[in-house]
C-alpha positions as CSV (number, residue, x, y, z in Angstrom):
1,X,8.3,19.3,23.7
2,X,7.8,16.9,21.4
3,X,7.0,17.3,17.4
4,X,6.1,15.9,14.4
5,X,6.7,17.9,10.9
6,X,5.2,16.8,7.4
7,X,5.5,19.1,4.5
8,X,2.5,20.4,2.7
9,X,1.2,19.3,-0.9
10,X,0.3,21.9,-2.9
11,X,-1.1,24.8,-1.1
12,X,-3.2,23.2,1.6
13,X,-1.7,23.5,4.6
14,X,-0.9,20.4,7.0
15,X,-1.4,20.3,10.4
16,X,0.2,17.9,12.1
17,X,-1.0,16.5,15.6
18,X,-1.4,13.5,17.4
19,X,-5.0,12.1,18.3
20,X,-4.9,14.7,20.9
21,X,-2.3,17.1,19.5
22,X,1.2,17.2,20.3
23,X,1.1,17.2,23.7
24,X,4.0,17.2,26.3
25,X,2.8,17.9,30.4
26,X,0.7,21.6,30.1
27,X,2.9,22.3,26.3
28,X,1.7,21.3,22.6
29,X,2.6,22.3,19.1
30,X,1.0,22.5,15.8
31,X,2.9,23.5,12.4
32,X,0.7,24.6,9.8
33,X,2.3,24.9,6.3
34,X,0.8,26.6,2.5
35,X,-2.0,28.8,2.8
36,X,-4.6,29.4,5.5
37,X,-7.4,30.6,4.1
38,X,-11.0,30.4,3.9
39,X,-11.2,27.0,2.0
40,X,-9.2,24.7,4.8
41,X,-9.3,26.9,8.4
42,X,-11.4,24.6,9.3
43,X,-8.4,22.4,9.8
44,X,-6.9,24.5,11.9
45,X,-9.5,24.6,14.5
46,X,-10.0,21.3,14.6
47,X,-6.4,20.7,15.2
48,X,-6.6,23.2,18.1
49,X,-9.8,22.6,19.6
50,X,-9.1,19.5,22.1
51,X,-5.3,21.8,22.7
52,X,-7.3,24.6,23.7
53,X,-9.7,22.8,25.9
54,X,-7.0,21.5,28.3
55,X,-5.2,24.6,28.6
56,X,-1.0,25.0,28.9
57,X,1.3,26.8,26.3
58,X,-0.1,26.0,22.9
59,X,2.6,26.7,20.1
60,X,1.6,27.3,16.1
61,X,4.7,27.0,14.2
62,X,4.1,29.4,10.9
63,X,7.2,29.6,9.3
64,X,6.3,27.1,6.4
65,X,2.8,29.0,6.2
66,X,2.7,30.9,2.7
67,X,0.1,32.9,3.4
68,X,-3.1,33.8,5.8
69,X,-6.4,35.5,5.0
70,X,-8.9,36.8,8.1
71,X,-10.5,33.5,8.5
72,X,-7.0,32.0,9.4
73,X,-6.3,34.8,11.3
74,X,-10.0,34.4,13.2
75,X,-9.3,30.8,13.9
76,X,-6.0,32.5,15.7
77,X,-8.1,34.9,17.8
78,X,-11.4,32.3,18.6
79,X,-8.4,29.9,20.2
80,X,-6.4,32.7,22.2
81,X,-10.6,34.1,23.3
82,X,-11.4,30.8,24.0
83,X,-8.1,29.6,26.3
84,X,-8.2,32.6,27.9
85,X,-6.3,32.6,31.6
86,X,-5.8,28.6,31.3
87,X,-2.9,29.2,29.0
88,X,-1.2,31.0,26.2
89,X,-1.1,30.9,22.2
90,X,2.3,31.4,21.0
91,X,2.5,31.9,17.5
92,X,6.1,31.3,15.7
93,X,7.8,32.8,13.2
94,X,4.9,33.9,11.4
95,X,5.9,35.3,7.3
96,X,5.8,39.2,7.4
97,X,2.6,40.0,5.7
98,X,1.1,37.0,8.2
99,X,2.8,39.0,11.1
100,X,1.9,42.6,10.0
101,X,-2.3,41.4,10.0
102,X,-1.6,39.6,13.6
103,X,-0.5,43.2,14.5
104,X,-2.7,45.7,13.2
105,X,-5.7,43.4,14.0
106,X,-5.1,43.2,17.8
107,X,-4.2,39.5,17.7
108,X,-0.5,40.2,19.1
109,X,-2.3,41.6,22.1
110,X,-3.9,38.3,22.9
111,X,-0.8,36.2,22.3
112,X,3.2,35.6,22.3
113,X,4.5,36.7,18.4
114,X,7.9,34.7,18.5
115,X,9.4,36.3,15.1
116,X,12.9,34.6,15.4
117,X,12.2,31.0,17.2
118,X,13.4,29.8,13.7
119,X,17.2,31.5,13.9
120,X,17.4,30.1,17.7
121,X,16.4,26.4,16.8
122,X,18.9,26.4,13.6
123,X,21.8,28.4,16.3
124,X,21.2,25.9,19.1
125,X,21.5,22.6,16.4
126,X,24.6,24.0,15.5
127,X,26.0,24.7,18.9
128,X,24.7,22.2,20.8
129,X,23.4,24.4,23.6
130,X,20.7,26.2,24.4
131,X,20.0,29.8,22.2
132,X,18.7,32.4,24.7
């Protein structure tokens, strides 16, 4: 999979795609960084919408995310509603208080929580092999 990382400014987070997202065969990736809230979801949707509309394993990299309010986290659910059986929302290392509302709203029904993709990425640069 290929992917493309720019640090946020300030507290707007920055989502990072390609014309038509990061896409590599049926896989794609977004990082969102700084806060998802109610003043820049919006960007977050936009990002995912043409991901979600072809389908495959869609991945949202949250570990530089500082925090998420319920519009964030609705963003989250309207893509996972919308891709539905055409493919999966994997959400990555999302910050504890992030991961706790994914939880107790349902959210981590509809989708893949992967709390420690971070610790495998860092292991497998410094082995040189593949983290299981």
């Amino acid at each position: 999979m290929s992917e493309a990382y720019v640090p946020a400014s300030m507290s707007v987070p920055v989502i990072v795609t390609a014309p038509s997202g990061i896409r590599v065969g049926n896989r794609s990736l977004v990082h969102v960084s700084g806060d998802l809230d109610c003043t820049n979801a919006s960007q977050l949707a936009v990002a995912l919408a043409p991901l979600v509309a072809g389908g495959g394993l869609i991945g949202v990299d949250l570990a530089a995310m500082r925090f998420m309010d319920v519009r964030g986290l609705n963003v989250l659910h309207e893509a996972a509603a919308a891709l539905g059986e055409r493919g999966q929302l994997v959400l990555y290392d999302p910050p504890p208080a992030a991961g706790n509302l994914i939880r107790l709203s349902g959210l981590a029904g509809m989708v893949v929580v992967d709390d420690h993709h971070t610790a495998r990425s860092r292991h497998r640069r410094r082995s040189g092999g593949v983290a299981n």
